[in-house]
Structures are given as structure tokens and as C-alpha cells.
Residue frames as a rotation matrix with the C-alpha (Angstrom) as fourth column:
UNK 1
0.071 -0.139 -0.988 146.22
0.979 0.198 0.042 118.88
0.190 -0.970 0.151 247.16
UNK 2
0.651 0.256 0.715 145.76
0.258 -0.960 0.109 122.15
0.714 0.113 -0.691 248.65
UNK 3
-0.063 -0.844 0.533 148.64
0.064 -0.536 -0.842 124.22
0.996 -0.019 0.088 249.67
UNK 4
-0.294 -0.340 -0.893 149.45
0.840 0.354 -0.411 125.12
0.456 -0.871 0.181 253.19
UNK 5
-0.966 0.056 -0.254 147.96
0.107 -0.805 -0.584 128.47
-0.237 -0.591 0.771 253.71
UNK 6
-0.388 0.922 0.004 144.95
-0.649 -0.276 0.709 127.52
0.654 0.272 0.706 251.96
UNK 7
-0.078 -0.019 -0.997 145.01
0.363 0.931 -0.046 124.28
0.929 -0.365 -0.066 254.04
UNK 8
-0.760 -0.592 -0.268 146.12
0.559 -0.385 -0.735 126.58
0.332 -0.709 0.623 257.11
UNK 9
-0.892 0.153 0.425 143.53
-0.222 -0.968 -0.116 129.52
0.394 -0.197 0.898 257.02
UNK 10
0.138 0.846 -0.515 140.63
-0.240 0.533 0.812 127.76
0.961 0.012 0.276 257.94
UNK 11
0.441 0.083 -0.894 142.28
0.636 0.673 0.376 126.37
0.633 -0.735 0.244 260.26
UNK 12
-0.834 -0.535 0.139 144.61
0.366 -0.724 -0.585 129.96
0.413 -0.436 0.799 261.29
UNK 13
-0.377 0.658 0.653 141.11
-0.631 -0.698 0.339 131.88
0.678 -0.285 0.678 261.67
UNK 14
-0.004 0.493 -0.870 139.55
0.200 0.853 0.483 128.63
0.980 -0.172 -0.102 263.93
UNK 15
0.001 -0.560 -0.828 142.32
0.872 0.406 -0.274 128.97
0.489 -0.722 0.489 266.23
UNK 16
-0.916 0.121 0.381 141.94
-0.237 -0.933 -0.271 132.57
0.323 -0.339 0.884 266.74
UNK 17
-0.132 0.968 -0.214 138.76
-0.162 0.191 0.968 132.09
0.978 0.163 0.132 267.16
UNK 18
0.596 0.152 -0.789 139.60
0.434 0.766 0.475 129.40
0.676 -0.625 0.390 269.87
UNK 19
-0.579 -0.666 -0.471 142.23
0.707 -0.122 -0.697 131.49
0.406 -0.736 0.541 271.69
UNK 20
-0.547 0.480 0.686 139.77
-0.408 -0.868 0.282 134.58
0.731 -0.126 0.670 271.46
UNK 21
0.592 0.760 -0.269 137.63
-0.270 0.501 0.822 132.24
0.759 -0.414 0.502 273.86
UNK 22
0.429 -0.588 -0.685 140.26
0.684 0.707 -0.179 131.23
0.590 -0.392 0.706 275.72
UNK 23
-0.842 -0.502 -0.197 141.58
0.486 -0.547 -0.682 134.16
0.234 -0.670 0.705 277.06
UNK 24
-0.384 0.837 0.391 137.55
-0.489 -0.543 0.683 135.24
0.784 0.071 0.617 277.27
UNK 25
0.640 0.573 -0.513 136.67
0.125 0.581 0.804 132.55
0.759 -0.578 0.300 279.96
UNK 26
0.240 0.326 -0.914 138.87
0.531 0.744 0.405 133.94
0.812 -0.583 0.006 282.39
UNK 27
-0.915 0.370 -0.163 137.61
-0.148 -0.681 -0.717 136.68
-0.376 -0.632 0.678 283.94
UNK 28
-0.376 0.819 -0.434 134.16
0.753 -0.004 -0.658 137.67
-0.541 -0.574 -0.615 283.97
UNK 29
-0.300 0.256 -0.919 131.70
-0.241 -0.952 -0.187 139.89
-0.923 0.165 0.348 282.44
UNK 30
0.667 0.744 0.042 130.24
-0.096 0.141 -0.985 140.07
-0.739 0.653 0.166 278.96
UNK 31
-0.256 -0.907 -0.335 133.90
-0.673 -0.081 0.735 139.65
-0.694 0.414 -0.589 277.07
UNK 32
-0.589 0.040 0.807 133.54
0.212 0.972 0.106 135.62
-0.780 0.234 -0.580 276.44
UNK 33
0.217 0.926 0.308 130.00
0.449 0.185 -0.874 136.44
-0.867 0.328 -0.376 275.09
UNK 34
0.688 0.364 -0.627 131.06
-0.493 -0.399 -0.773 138.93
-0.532 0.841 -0.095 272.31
UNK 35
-0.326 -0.883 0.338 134.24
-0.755 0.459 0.469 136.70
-0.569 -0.102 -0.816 271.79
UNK 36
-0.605 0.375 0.703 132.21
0.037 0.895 -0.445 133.90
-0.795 -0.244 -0.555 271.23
UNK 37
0.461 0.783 0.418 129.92
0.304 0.304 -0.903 135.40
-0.834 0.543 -0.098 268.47
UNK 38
0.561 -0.205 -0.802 132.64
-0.636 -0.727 -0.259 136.75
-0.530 0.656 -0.538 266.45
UNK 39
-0.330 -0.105 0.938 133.96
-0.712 0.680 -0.174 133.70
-0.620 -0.726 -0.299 266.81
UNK 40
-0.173 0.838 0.518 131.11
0.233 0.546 -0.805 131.92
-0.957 -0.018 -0.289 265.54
UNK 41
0.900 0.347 -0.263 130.44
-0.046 -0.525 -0.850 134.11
-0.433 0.777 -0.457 262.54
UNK 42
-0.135 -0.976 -0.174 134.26
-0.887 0.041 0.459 133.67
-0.441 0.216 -0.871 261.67
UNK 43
-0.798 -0.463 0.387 134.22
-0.216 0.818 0.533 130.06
-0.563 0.342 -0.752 261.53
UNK 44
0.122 0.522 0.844 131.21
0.428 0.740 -0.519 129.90
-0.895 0.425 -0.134 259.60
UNK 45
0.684 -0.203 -0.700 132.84
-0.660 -0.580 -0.477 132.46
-0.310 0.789 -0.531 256.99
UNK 46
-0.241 -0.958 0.155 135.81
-0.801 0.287 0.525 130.37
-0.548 0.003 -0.837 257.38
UNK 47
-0.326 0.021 0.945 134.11
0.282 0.957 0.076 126.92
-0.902 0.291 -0.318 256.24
UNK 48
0.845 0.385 -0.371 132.14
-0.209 -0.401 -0.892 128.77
-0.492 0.831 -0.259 253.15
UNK 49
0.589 -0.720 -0.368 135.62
-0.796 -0.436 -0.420 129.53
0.142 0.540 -0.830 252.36
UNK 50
-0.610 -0.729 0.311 137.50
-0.544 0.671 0.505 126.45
-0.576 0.139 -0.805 252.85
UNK 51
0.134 0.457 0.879 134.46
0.401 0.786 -0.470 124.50
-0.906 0.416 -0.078 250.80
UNK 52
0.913 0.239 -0.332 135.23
-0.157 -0.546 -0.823 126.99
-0.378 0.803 -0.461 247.89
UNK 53
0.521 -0.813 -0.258 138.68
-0.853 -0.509 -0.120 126.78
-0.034 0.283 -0.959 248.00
UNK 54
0.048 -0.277 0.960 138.93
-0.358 0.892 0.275 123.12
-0.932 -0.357 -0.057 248.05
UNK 55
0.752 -0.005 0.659 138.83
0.502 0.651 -0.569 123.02
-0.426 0.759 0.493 244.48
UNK 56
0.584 -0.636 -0.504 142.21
-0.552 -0.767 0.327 125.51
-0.595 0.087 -0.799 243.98
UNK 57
0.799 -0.270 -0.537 144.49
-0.409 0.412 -0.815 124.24
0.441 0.870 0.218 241.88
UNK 58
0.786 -0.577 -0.220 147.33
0.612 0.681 0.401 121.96
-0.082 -0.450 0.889 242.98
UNK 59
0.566 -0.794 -0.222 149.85
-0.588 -0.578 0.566 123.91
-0.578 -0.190 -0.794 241.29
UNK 60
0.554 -0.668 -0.497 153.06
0.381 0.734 -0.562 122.69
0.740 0.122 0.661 239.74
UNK 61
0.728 -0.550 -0.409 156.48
0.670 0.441 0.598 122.61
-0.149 -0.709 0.689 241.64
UNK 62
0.851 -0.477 -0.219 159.11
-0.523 -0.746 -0.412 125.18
0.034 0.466 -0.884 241.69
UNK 63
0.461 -0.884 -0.074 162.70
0.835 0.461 -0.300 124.41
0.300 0.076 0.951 241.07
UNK 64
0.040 -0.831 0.555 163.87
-0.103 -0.556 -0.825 127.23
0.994 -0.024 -0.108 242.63
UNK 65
-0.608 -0.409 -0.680 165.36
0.473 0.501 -0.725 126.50
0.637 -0.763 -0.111 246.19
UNK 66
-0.989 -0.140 0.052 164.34
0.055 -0.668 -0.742 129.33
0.138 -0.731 0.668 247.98
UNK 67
-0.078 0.946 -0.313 160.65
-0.526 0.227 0.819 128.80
0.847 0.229 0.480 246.65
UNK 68
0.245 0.162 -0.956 161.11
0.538 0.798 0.274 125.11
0.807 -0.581 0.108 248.47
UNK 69
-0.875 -0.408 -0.261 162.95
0.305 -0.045 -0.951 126.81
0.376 -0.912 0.163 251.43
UNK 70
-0.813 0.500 0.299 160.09
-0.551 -0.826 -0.117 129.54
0.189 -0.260 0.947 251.49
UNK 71
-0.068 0.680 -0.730 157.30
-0.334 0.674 0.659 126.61
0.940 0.289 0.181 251.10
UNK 72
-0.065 -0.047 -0.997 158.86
0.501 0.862 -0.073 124.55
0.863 -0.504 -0.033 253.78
UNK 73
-0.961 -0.217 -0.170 159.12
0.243 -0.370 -0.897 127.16
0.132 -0.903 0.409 256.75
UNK 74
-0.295 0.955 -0.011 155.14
-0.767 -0.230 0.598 128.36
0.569 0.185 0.801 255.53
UNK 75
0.162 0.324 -0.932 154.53
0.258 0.898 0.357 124.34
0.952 -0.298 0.061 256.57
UNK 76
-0.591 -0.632 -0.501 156.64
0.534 0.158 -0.830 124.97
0.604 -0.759 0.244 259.55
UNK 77
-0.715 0.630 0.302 153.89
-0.696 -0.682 -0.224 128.25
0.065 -0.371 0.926 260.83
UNK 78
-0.141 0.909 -0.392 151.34
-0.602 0.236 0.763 126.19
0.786 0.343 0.515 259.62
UNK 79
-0.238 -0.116 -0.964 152.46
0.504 0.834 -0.225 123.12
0.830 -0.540 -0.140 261.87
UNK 80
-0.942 0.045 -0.332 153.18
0.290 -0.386 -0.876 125.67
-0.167 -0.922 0.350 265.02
UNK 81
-0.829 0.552 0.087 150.06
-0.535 -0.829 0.160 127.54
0.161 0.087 0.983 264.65
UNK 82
0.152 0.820 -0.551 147.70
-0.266 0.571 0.776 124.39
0.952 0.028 0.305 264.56
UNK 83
-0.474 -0.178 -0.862 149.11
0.617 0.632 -0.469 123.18
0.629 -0.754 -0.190 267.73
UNK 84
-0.911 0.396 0.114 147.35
-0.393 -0.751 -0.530 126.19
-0.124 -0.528 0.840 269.36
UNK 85
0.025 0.990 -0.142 143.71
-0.651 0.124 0.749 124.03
0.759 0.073 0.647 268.98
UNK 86
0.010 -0.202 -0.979 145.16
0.617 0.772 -0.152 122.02
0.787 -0.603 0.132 271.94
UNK 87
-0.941 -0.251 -0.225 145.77
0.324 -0.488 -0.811 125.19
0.094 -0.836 0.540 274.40
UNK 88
0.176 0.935 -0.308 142.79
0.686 0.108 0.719 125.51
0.706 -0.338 -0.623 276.71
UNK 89
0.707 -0.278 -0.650 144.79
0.333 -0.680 0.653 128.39
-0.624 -0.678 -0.388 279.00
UNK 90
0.998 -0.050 0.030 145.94
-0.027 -0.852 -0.522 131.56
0.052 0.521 -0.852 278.43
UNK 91
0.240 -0.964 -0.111 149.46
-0.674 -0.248 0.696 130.57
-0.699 -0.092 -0.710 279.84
UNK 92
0.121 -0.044 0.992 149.23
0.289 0.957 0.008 128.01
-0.950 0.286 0.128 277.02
UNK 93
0.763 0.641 0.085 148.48
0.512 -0.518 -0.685 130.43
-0.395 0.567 -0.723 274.51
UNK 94
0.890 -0.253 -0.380 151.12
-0.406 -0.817 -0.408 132.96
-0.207 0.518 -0.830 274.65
UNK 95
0.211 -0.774 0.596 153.81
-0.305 0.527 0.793 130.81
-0.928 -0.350 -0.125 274.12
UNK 96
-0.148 -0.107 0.983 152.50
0.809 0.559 0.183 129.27
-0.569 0.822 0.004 271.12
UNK 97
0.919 0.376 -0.123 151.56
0.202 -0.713 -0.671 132.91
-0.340 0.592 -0.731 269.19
UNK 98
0.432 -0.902 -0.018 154.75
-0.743 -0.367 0.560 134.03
-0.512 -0.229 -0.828 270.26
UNK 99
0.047 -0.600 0.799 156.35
0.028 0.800 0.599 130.47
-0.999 -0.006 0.054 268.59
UNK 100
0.414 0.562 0.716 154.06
0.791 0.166 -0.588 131.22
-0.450 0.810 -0.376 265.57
UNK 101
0.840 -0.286 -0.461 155.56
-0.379 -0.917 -0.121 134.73
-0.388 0.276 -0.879 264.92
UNK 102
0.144 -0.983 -0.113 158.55
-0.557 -0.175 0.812 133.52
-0.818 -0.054 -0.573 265.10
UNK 103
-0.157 -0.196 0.968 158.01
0.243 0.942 0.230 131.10
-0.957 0.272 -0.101 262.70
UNK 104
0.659 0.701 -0.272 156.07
0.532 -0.691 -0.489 133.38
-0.531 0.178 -0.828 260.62
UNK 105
0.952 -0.133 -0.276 158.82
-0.193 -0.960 -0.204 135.31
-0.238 0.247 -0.939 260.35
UNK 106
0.018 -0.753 0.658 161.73
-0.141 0.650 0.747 132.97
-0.990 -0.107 -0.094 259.89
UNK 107
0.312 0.264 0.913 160.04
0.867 0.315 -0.387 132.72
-0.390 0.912 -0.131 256.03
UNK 108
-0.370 -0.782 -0.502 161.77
0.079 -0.565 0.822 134.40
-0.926 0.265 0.271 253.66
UNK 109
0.371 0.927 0.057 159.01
0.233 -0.033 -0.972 135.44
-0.899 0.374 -0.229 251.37
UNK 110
-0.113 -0.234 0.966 159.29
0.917 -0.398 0.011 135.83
0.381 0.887 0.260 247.17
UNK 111
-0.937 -0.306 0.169 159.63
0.349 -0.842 0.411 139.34
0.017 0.444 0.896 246.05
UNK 112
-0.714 0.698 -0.049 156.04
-0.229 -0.167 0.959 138.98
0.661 0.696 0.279 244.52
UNK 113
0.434 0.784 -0.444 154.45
0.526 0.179 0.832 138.63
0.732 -0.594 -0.334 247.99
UNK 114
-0.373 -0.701 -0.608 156.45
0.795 0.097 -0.599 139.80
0.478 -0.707 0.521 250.34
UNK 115
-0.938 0.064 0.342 154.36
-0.270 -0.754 -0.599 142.95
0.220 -0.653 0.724 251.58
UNK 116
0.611 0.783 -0.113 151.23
-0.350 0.396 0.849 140.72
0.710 -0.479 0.516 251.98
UNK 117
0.329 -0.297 -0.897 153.59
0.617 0.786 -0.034 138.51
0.715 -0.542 0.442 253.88
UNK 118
-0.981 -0.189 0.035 154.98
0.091 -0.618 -0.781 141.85
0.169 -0.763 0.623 256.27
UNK 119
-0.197 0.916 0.350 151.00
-0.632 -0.391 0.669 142.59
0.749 -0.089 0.656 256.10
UNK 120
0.440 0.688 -0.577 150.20
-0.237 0.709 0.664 139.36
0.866 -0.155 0.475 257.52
UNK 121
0.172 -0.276 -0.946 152.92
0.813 0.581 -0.022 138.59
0.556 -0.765 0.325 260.00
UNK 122
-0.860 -0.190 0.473 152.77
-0.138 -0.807 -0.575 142.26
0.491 -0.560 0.668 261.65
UNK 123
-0.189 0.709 0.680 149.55
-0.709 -0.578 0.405 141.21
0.679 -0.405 0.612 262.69
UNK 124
0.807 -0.343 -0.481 150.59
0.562 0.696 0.447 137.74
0.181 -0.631 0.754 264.45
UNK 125
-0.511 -0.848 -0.143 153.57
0.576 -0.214 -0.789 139.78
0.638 -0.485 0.597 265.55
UNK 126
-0.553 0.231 0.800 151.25
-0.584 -0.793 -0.174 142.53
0.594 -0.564 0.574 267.18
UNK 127
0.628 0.778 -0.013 148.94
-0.552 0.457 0.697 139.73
0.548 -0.431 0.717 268.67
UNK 128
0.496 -0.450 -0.743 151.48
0.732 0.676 0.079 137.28
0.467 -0.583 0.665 270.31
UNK 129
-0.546 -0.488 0.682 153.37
0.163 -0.859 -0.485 140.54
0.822 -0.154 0.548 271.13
UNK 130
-0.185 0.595 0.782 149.93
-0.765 -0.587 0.265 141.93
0.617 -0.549 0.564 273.12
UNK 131
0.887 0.402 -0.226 149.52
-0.168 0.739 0.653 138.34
0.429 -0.541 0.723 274.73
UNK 132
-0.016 -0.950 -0.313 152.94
0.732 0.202 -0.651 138.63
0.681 -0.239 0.692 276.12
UNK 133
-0.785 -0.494 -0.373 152.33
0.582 -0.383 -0.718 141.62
0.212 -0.781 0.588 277.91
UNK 134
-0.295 0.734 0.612 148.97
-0.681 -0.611 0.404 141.67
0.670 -0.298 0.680 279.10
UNK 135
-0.832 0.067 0.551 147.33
-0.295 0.787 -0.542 139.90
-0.470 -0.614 -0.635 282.04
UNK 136
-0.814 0.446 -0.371 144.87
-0.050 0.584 0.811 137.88
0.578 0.678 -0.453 280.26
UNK 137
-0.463 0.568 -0.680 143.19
0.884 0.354 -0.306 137.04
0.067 -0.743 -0.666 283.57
UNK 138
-0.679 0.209 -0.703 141.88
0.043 -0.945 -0.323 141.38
-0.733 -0.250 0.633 283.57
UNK 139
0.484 0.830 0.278 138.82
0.771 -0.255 -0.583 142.37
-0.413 0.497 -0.763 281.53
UNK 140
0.842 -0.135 -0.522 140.96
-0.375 -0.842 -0.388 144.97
-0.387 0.523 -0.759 280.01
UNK 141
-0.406 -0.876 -0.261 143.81
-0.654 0.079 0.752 142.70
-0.638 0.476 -0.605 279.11
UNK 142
-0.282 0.476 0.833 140.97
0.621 0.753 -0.220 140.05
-0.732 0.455 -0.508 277.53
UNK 143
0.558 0.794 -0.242 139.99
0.266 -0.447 -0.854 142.87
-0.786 0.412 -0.461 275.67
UNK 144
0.139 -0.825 -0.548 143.00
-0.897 -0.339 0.283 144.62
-0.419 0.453 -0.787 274.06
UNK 145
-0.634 -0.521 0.571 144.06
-0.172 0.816 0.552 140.35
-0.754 0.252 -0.607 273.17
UNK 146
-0.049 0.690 0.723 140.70
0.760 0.495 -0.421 139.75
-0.648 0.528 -0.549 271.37
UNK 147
0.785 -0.026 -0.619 141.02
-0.421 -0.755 -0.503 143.24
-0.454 0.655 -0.604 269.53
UNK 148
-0.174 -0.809 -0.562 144.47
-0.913 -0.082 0.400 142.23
-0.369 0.582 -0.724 268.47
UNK 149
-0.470 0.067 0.880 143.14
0.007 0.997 -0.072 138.71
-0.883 -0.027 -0.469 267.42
UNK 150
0.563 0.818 -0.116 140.44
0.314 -0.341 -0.886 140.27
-0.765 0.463 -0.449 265.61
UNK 151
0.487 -0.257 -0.834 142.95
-0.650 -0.745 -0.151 142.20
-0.583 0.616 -0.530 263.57
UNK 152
-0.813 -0.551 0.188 145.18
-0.317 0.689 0.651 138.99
-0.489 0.470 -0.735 263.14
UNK 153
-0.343 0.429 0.835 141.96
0.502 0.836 -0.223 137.43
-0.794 0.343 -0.502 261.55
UNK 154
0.815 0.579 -0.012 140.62
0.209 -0.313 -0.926 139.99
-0.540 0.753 -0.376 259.18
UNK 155
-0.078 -0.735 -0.674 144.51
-0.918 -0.211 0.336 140.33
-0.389 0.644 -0.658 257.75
UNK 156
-0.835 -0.249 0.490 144.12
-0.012 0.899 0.437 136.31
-0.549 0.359 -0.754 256.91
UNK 157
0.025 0.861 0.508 140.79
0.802 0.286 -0.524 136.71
-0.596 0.421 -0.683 255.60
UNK 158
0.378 0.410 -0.830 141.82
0.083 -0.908 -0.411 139.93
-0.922 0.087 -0.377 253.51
UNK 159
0.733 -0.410 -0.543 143.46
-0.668 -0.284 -0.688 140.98
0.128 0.867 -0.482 250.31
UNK 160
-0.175 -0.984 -0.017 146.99
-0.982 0.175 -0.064 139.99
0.066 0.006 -0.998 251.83
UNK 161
-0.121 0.322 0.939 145.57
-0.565 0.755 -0.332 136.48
-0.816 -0.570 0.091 252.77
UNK 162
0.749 0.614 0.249 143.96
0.056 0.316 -0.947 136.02
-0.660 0.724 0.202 249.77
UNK 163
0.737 -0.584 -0.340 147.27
-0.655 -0.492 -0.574 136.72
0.168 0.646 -0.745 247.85
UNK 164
-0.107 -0.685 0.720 149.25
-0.976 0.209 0.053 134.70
-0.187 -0.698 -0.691 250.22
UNK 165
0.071 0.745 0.663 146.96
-0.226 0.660 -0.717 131.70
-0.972 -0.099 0.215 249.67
UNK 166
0.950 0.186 -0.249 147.04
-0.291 0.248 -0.924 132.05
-0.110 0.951 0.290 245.71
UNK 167
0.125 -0.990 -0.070 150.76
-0.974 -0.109 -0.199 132.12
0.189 0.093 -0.978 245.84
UNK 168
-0.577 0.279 0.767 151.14
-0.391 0.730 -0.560 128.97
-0.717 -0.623 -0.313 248.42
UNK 169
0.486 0.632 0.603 148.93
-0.125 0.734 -0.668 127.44
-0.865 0.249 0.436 245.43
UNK 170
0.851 -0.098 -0.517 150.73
-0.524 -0.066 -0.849 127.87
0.049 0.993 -0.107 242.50
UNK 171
0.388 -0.799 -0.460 153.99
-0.599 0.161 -0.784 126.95
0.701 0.579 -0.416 244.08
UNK 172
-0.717 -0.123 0.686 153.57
-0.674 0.373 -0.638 124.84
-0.177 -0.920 -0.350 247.47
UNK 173
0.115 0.911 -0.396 151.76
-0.824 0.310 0.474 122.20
0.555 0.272 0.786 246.17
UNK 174
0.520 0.098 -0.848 151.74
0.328 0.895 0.304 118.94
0.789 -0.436 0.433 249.02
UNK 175
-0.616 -0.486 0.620 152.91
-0.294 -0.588 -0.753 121.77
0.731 -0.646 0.219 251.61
């Protein structure tokens, strides 16, 4: 069974994806359109990478609490963060980023991750952050949101991701 951030990232980069569209359809202008192919080219990196990574090991279990604690709040992002493929408006949106940070950050990462894990939630902190205090509805506030989206996806699809993700396999297995 595959772990919760490997389970997750597929589905973390989607949803960007989907909000990047979402706060692109409303205003005007050529935003949506580049939105849309980055978008596009995302999620079809993204599936490559979830059909590769579907054979990851399971893992074994840890016996140390904090592991489980650290496991179970990971689930807990994972959970908030998916619920963002249901928001179709931007006032729908910042609510849930903003939930997702928080959640995000509620995990008390190991030792042996922990500056992917600041890597990873500074950029869902700067992104639910910038959807909090832009107007979405402006061609300059759609822009600045999909830049900071952009960044929130190439930190899940990078090094720190990719660390985050092995971890989350070895010791979150049926997260």
C-alpha cells in the first residue's frame, strides 16, 4: 500500500493544478490559458510518476509514537488538501490552502526530514498565505496566486518531495 505522500502527490500537484484554473477563470485575458497548459503538462508528469511509484515499497511499521503521531497528521494534510478537488471558486479555495497549511504544519516532522518538510510547507504556507491576500477576481492577483502555486508544485515534485515521499514509505505504510 502506498504511503500518504506518495498516495497524496499526484493527487497534491492535480489540485494545484485545479485551483491554478480556478482562480484563472475569473477574470479575463490570457491567464486561464497559460494556467491551463502548465497545468496540463503537470498532471501528465504527475501520472508518469504516480505509475512508477506504484510499485514503492510498503514499508514496515514504526514503533515509535511520534513516527505514528507524525504519520497520522501527514494523513490529516493529505485528507484536507484533497478536499480542494471539490472547490470550483476562488472563495472556496482560500480557505482550504489556508486549512492545508495549517495542517501541514501541525506535523511534527523526524529529525531526518524535517528541512524537506520546512522546504515543503513554506511553500503551501507562501501560497495559501498569497490567496488570502489577493483579489483573485484581478489579473494581477490571478497571477501572483498561480506563480505561488507554481512554486508550491515544483517543491512537491522536487528533491524535498521526493525525500518526503521515500520517508512516508518506509514508515507510513496504510497512511
Amino acid at each position: 500500500m502506498r504511503s500518504v505522500l506518495s498516495r497524496s502527490r499526484p493527487v497534491l500537484v492535480a489540485v494545484a493544478g485545479a485551483l491554478l484554473l480556478t482562480a484563472g477563470s475569473c477574470g479575463g485575458g490570457g491567464e486561464g490559458s497559460q494556467a491551463e497548459e502548465s497545468a496540463e503538462v503537470t498532471s501528465a508528469e504527475t501520472s508518469s510518476s504516480a505509475a512508477s511509484s506504484t510499485g514503492a515499497s510498503s514499508g514496515s511499521p514504526s514503533d515509535d509514537p511520534a513516527v505514528a503521531e507524525f504519520c497520522t497528521a501527514a494523513e490529516q494534510f493529505a485528507t484536507t488538501i484533497s478536499t480542494a478537488q471539490s472547490s470550483t471558486t476562488p472563495e472556496e479555495v482560500v480557505p482550504v490552502l489556508q486549512q492545508a497549511a495549517t495542517d501541514f504544519e501541525s506535523a511534527t516532522p523526524p529529525q531526518e526530514i524535517a528541512s524537506d518538510w520546512d522546504v515543503l510547507g513554506g511553500a503551501l504556507r507562501t501560497w495559501a498565505d498569497t490567496a488570502g491576500s489577493v483579489d483573485l477576481a484581478t489579473p494581477d492577483g490571478q497571477q501572483q496566486f498561480q506563480q505561488r502555486g507554481q512554486e508550491f508544485i515544483t517543491a512537491f515534485q522536487g528533491p524535498s518531495g521526493t525525500s518526503v515521499e521515500e520517508y512516508l514509505n518506509a514508515n507510513c505504510p496504510g497512511a
